[in-house]
TIVO-2410 file (N, C-alpha, C; in nm, 3 decimals):
# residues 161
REC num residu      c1      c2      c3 atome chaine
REC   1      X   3.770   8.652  10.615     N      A
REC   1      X   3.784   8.701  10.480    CA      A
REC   1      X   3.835   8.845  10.479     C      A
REC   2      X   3.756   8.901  10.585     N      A
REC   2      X   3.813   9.099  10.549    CA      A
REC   2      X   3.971   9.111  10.657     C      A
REC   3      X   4.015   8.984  10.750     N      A
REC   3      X   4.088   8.978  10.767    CA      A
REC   3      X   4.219   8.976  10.671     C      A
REC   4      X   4.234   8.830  10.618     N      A
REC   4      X   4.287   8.830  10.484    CA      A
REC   4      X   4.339   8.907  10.347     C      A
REC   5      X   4.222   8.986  10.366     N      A
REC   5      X   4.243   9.116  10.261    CA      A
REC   5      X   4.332   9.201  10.309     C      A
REC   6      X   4.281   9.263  10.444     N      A
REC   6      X   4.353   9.356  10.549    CA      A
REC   6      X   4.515   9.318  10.551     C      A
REC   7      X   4.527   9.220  10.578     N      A
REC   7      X   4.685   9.103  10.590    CA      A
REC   7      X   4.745   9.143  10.440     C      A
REC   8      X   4.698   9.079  10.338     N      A
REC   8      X   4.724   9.128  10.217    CA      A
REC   8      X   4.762   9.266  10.177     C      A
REC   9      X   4.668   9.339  10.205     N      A
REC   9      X   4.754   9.513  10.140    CA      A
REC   9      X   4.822   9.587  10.271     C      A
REC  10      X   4.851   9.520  10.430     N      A
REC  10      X   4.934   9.558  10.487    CA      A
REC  10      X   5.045   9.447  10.403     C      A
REC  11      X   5.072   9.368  10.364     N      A
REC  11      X   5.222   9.313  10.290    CA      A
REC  11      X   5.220   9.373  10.138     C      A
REC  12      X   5.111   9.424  10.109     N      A
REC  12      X   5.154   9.508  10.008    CA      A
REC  12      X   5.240   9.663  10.020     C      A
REC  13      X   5.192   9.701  10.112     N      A
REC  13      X   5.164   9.819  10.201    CA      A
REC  13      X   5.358   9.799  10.209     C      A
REC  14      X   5.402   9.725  10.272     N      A
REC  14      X   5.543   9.690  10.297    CA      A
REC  14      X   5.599   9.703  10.166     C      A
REC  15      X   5.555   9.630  10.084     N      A
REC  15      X   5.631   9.545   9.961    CA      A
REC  15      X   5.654   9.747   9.911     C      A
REC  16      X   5.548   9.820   9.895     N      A
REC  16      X   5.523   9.922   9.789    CA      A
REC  16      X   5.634   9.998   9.878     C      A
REC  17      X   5.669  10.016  10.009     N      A
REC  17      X   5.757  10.099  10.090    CA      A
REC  17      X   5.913  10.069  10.025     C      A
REC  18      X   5.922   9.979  10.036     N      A
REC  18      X   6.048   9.945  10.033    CA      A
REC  18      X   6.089   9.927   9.879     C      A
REC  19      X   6.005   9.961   9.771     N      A
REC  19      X   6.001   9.954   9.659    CA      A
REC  19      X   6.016  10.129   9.619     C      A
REC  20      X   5.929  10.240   9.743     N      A
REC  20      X   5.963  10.383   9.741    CA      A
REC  20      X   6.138  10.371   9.791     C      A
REC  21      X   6.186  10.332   9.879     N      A
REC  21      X   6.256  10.374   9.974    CA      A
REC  21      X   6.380  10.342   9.825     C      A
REC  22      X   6.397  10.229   9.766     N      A
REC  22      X   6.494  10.200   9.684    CA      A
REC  22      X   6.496  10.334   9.558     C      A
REC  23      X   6.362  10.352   9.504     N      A
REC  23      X   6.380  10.480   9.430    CA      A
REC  23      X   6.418  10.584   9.451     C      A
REC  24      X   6.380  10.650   9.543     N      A
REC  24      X   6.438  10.797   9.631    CA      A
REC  24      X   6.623  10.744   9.656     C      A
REC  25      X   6.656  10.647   9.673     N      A
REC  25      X   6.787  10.655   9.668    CA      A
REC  25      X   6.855  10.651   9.551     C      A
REC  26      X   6.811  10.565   9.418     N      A
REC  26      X   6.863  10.553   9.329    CA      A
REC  26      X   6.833  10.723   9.280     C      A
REC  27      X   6.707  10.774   9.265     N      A
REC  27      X   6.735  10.923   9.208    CA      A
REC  27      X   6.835  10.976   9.257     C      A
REC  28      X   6.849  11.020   9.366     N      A
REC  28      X   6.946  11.142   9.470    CA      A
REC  28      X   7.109  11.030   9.418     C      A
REC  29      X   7.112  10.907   9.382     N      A
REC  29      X   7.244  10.904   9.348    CA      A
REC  29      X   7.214  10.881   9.206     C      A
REC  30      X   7.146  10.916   9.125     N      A
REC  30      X   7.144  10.984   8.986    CA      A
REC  30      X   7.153  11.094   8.976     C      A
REC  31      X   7.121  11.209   9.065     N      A
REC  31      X   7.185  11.373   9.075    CA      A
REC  31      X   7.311  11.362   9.114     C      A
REC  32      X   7.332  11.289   9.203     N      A
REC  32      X   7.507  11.297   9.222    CA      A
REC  32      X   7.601  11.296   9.123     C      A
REC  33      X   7.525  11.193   9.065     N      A
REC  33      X   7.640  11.101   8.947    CA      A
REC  33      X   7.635  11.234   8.841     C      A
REC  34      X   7.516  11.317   8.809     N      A
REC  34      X   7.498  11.405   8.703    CA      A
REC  34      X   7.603  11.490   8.699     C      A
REC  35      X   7.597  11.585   8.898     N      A
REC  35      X   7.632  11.658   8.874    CA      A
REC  35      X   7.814  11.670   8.872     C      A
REC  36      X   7.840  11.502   8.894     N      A
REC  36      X   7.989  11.535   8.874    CA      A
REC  36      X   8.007  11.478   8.762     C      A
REC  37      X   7.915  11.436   8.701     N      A
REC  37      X   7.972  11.464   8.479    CA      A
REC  37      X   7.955  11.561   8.468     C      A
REC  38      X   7.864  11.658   8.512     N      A
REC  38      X   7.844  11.805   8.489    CA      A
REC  38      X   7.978  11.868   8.485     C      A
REC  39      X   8.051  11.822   8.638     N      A
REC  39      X   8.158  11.941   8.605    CA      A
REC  39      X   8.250  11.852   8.576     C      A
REC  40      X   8.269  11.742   8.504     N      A
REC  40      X   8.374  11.675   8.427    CA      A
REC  40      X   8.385  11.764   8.337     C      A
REC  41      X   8.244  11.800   8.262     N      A
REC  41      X   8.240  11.853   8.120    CA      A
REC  41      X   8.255  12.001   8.095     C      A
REC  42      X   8.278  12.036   8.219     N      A
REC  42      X   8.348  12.201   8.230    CA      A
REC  42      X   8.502  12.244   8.228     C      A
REC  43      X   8.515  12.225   8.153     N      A
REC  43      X   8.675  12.268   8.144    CA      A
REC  43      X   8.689  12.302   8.012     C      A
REC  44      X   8.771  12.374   8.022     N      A
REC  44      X   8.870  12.453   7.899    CA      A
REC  44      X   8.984  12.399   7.803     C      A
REC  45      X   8.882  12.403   7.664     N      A
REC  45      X   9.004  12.351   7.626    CA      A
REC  45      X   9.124  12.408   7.521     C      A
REC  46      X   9.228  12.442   7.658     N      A
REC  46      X   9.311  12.532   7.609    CA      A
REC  46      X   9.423  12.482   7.528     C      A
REC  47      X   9.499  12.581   7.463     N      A
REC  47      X   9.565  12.499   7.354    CA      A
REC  47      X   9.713  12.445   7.359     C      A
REC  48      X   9.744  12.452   7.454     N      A
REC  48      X   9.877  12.430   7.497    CA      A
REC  48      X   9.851  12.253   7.579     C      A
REC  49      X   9.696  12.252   7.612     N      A
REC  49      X   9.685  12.096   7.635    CA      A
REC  49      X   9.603  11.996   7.546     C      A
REC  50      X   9.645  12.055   7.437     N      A
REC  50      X   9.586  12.005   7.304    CA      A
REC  50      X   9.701  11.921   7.220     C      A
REC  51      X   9.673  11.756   7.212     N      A
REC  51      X   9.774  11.674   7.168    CA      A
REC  51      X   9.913  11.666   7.222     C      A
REC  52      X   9.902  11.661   7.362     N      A
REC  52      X  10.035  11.589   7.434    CA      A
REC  52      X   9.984  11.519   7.535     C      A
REC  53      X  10.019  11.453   7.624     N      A
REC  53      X  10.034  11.376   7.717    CA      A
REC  53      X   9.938  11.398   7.823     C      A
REC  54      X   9.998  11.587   7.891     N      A
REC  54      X   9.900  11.625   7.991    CA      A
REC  54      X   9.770  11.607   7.974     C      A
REC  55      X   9.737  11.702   7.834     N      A
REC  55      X   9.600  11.684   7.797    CA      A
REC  55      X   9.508  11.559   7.814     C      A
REC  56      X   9.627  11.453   7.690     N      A
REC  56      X   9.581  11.323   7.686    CA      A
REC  56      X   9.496  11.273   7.844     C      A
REC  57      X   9.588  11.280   7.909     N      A
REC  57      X   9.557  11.187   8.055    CA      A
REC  57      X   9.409  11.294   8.104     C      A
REC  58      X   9.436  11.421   8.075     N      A
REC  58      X   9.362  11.475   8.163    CA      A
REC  58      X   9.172  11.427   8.102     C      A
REC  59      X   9.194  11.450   7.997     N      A
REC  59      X   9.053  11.358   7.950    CA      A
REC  59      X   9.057  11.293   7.956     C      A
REC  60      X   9.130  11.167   7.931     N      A
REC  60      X   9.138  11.013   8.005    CA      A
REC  60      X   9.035  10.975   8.084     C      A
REC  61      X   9.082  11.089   8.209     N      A
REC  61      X   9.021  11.074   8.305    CA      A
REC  61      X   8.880  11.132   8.312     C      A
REC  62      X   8.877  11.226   8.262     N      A
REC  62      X   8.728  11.263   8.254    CA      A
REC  62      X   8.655  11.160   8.237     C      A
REC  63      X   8.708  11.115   8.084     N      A
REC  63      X   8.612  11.008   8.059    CA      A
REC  63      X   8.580  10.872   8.120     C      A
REC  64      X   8.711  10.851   8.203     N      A
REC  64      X   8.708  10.723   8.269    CA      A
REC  64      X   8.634  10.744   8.406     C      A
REC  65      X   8.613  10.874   8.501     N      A
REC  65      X   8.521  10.937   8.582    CA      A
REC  65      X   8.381  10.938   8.551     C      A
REC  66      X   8.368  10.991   8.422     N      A
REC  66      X   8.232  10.975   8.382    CA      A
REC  66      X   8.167  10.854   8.358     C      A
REC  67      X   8.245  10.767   8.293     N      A
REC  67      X   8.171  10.636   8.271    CA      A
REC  67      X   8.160  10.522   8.368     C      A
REC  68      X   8.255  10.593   8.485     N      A
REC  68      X   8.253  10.534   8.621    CA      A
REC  68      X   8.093  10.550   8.670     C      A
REC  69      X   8.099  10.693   8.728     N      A
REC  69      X   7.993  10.726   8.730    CA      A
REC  69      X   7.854  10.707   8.656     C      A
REC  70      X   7.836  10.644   8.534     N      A
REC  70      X   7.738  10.578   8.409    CA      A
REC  70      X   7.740  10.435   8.517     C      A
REC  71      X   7.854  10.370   8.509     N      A
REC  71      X   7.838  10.274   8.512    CA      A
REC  71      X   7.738  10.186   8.649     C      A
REC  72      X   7.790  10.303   8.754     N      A
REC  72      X   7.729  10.307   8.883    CA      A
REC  72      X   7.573  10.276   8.904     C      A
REC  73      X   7.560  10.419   8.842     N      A
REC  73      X   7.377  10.434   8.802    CA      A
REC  73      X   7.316  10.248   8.727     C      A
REC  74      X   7.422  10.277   8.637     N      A
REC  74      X   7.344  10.163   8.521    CA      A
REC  74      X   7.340  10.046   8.647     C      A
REC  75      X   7.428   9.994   8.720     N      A
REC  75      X   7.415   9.883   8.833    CA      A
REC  75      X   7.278   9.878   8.905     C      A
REC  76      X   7.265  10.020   8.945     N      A
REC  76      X   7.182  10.034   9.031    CA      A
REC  76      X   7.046   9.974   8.964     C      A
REC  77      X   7.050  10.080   8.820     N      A
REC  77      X   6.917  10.062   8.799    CA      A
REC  77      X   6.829   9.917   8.763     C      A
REC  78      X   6.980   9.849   8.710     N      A
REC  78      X   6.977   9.738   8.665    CA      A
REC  78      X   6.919   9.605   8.765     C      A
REC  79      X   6.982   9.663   8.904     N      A
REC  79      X   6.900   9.589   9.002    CA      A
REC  79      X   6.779   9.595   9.080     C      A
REC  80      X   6.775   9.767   9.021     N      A
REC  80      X   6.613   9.834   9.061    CA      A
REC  80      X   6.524   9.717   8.984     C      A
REC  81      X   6.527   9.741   8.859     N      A
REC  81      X   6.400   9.711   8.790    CA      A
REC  81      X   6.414   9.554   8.774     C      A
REC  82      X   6.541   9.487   8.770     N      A
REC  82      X   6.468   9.306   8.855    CA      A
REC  82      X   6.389   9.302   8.930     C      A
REC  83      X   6.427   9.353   9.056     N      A
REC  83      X   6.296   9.341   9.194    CA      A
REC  83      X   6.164   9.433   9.139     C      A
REC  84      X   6.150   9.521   9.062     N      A
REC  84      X   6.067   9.580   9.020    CA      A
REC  84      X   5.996   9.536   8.885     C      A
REC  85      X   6.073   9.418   8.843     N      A
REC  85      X   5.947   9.329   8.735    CA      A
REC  85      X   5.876   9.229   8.829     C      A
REC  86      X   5.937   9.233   8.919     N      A
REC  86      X   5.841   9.096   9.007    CA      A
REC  86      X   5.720   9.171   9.074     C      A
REC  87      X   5.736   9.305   9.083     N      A
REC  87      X   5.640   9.375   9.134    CA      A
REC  87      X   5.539   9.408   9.062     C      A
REC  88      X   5.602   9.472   8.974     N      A
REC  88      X   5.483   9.521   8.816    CA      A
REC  88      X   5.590   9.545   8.713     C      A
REC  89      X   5.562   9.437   8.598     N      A
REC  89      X   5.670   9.487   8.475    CA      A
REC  89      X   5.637   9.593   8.413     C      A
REC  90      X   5.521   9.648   8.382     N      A
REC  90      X   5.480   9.789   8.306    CA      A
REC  90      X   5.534   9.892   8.381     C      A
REC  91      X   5.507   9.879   8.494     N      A
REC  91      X   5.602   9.995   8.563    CA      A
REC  91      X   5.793   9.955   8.580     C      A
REC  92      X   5.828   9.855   8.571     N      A
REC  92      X   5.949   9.815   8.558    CA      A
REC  92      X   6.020   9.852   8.393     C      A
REC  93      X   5.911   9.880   8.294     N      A
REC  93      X   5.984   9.885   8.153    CA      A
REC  93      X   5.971  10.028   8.137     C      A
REC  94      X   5.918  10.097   8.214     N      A
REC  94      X   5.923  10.289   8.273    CA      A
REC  94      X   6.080  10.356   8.219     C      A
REC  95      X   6.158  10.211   8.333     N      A
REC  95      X   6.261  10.250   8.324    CA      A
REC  95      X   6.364  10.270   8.234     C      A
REC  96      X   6.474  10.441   8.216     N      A
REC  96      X   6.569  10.431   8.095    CA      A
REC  96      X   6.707  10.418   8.154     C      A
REC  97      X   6.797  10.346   8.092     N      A
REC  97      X   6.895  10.312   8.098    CA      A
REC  97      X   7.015  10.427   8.045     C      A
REC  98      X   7.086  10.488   8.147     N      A
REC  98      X   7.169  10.551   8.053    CA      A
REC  98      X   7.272  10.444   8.005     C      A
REC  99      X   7.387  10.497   7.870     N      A
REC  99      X   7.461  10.431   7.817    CA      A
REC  99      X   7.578  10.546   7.861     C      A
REC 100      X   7.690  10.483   7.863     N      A
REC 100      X   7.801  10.482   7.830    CA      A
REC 100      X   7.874  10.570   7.760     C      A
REC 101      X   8.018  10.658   7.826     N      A
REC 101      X   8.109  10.751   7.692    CA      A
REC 101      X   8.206  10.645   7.606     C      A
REC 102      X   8.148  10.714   7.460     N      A
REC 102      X   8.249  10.608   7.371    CA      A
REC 102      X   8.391  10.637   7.393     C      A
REC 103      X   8.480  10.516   7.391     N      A
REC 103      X   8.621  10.522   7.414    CA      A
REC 103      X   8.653  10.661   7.393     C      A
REC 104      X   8.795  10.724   7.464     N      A
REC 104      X   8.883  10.811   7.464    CA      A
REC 104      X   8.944  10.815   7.357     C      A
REC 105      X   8.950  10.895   7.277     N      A
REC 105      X   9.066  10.889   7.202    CA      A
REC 105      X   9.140  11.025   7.191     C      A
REC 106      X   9.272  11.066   7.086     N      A
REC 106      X   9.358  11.165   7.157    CA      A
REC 106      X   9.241  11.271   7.097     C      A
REC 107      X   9.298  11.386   7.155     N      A
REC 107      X   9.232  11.503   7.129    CA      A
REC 107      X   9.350  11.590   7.049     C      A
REC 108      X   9.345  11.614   6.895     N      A
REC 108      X   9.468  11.719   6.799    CA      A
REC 108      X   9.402  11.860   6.768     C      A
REC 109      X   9.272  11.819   6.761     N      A
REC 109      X   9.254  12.005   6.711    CA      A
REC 109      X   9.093  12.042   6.865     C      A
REC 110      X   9.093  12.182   6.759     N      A
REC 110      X   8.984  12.253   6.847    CA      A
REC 110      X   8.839  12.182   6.839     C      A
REC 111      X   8.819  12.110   6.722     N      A
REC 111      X   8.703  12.062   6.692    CA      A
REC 111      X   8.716  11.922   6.790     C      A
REC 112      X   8.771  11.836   6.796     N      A
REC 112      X   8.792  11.717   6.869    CA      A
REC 112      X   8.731  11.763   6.975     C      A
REC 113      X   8.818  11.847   7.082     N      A
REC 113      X   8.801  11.887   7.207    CA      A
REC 113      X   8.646  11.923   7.227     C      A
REC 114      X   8.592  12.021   7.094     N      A
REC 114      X   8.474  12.045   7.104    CA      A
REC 114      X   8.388  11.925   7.138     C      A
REC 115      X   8.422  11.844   7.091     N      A
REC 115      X   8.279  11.734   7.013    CA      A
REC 115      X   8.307  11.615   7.164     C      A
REC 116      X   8.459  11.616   7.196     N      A
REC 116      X   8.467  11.552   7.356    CA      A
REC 116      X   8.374  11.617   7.473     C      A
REC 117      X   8.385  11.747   7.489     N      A
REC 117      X   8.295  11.806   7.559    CA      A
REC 117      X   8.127  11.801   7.510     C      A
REC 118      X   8.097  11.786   7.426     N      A
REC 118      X   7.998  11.769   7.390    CA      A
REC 118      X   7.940  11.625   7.375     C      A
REC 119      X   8.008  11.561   7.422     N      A
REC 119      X   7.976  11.421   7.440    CA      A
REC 119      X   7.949  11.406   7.604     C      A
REC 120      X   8.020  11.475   7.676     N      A
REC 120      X   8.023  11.391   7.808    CA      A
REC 120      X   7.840  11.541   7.833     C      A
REC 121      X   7.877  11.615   7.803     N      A
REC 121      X   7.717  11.707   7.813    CA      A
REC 121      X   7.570  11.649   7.747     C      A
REC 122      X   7.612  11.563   7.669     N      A
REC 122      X   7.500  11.428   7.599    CA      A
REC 122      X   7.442  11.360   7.703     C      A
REC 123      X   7.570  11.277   7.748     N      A
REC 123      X   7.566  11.208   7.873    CA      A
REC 123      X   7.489  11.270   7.953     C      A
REC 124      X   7.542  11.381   8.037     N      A
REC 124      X   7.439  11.459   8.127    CA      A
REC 124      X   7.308  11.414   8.061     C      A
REC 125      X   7.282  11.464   8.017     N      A
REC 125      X   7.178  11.470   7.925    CA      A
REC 125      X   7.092  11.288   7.950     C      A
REC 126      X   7.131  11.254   7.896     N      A
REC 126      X   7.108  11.112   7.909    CA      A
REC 126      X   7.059  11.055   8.090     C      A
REC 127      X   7.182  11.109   8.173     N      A
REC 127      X   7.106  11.054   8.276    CA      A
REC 127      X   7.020  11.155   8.320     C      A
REC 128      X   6.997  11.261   8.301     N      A
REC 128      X   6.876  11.354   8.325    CA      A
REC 128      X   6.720  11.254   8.302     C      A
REC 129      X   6.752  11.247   8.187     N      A
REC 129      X   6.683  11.129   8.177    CA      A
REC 129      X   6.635  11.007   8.220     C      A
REC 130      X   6.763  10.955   8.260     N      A
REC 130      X   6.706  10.856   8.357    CA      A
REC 130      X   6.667  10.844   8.485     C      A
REC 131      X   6.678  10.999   8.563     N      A
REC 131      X   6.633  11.039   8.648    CA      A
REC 131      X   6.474  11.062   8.592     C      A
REC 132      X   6.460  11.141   8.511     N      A
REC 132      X   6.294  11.168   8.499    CA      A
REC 132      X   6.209  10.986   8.481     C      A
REC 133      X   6.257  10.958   8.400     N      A
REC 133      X   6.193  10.811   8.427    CA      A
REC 133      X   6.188  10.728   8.577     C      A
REC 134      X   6.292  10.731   8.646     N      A
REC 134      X   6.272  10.707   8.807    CA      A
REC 134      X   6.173  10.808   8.844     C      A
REC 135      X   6.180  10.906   8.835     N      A
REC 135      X   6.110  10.983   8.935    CA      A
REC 135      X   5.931  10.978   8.926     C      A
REC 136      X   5.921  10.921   8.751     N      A
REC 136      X   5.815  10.897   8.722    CA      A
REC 136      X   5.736  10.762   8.736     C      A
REC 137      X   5.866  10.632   8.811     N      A
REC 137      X   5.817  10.530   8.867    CA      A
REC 137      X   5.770  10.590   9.031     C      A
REC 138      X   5.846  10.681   9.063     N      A
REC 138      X   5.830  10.661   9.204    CA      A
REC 138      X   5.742  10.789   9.247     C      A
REC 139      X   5.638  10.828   9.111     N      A
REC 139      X   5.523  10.902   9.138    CA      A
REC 139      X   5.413  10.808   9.102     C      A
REC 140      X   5.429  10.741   9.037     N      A
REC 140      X   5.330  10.585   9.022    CA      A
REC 140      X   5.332  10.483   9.175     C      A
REC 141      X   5.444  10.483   9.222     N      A
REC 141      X   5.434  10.344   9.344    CA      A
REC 141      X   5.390  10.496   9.501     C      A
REC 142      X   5.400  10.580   9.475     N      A
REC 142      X   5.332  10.693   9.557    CA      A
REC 142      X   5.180  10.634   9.579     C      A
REC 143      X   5.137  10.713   9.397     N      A
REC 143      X   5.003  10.716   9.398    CA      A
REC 143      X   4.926  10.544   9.440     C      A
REC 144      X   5.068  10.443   9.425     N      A
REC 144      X   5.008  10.278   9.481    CA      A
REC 144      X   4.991  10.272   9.604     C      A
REC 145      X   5.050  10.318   9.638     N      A
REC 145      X   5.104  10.380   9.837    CA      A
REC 145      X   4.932  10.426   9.839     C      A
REC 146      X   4.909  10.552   9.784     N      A
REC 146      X   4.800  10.635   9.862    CA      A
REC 146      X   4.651  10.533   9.831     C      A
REC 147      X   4.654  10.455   9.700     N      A
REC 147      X   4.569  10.396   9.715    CA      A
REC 147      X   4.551  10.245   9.808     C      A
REC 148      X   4.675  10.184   9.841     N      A
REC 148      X   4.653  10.098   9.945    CA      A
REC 148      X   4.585  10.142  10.069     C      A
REC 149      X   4.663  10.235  10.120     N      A
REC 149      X   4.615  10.319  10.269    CA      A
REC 149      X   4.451  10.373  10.282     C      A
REC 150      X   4.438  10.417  10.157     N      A
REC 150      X   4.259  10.461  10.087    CA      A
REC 150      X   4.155  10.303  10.138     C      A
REC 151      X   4.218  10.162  10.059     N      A
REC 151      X   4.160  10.053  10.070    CA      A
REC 151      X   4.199  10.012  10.236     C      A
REC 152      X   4.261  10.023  10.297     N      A
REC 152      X   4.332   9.999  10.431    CA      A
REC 152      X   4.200  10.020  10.459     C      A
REC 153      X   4.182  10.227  10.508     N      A
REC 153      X   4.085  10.234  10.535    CA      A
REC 153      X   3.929  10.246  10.584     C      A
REC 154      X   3.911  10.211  10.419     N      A
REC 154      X   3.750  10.152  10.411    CA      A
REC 154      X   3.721  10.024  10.446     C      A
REC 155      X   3.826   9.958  10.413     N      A
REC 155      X   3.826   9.819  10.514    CA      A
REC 155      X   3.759   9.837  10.665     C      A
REC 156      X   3.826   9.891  10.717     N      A
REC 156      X   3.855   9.938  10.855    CA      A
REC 156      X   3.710   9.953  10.902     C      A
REC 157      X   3.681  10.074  10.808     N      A
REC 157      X   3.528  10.147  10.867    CA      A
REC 157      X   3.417  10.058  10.827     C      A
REC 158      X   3.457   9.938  10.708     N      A
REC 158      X   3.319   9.850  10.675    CA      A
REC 158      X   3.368   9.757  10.832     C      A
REC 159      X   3.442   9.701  10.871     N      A
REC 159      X   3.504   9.635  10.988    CA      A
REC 159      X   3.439   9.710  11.131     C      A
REC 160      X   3.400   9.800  11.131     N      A
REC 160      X   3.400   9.860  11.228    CA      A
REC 160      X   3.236   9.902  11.281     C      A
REC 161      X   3.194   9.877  11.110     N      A
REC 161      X   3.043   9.884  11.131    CA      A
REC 161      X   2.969   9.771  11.176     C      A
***
């Protein structure tokens, strides 16, 4: 019987590792992804690339970089928290989803440009977010961690007596 148990929260013991090991990666590539919308959303918008072509493309791309980068995260997380409802759904619905930059469109005045830059800094914003929600699953499957090893054990020492 105290075998059994023992067997049990060493495959928990596994299950909860490899359930840390997937979070710590998905965060550190949710800072990645941040910090290059971060400096998507740094640039100048000067007026000579305001409503022509250059400009056009050059946000294009921002935005098509950034939502690359959205889209990445969103994969990830999306496959985090499957394997992580089979584990525990309350801690699986933790998780926030960032969304998406709305389509490109041209940029003609100073206000446009404004409100483009201020969109992809939302974003930031947004997956900041979905970093704090990871980070706050993977201070919950910690504290599951420290209490398996706690039950490990006392197992051990009632075993031993």
């Amino acid at each position: 019987m105290i075998e059994e148990k023992l067997n049990e929260l060493y495959k928990r013991q596994v299950e909860v590792d490899k359930y840390i090991k997937d979070a710590r990666k998905i965060y550190n590539d949710i800072l990645i992804s941040s910090r290059r919308i971060g400096k998507s959303s740094d640039f100048t918008g000067k007026k000579f690339l305001r409503g022509n072509i250059v400009g056009d493309f050059l946000r294009a791309n921002k935005n098509h970089n950034a939502n690359k980068s959205i889209g990445r995260i969103q994969e990830e997380l999306l496959d985090f928290h499957s394997n992580l409802l089979i584990f525990d759904e309350k801690l699986a619905n933790k998780l926030y989803l960032p969304s998406k930059v709305s389509e490109y469109s041209n940029i003609n005045g100073k206000i446009a440009d404004i409100a483009f830059r201020s969109k992809l800094r939302k974003k930031e914003v947004d997956i900041s977010k979905s970093a704090r929600s990871v980070q706050k699953v993977l201070m919950r499957l910690l504290s599951e961690k420290r209490k398996i090893a706690y039950d490990i054990r006392k197992i051990k020492e009632y075993k031993d007596l």
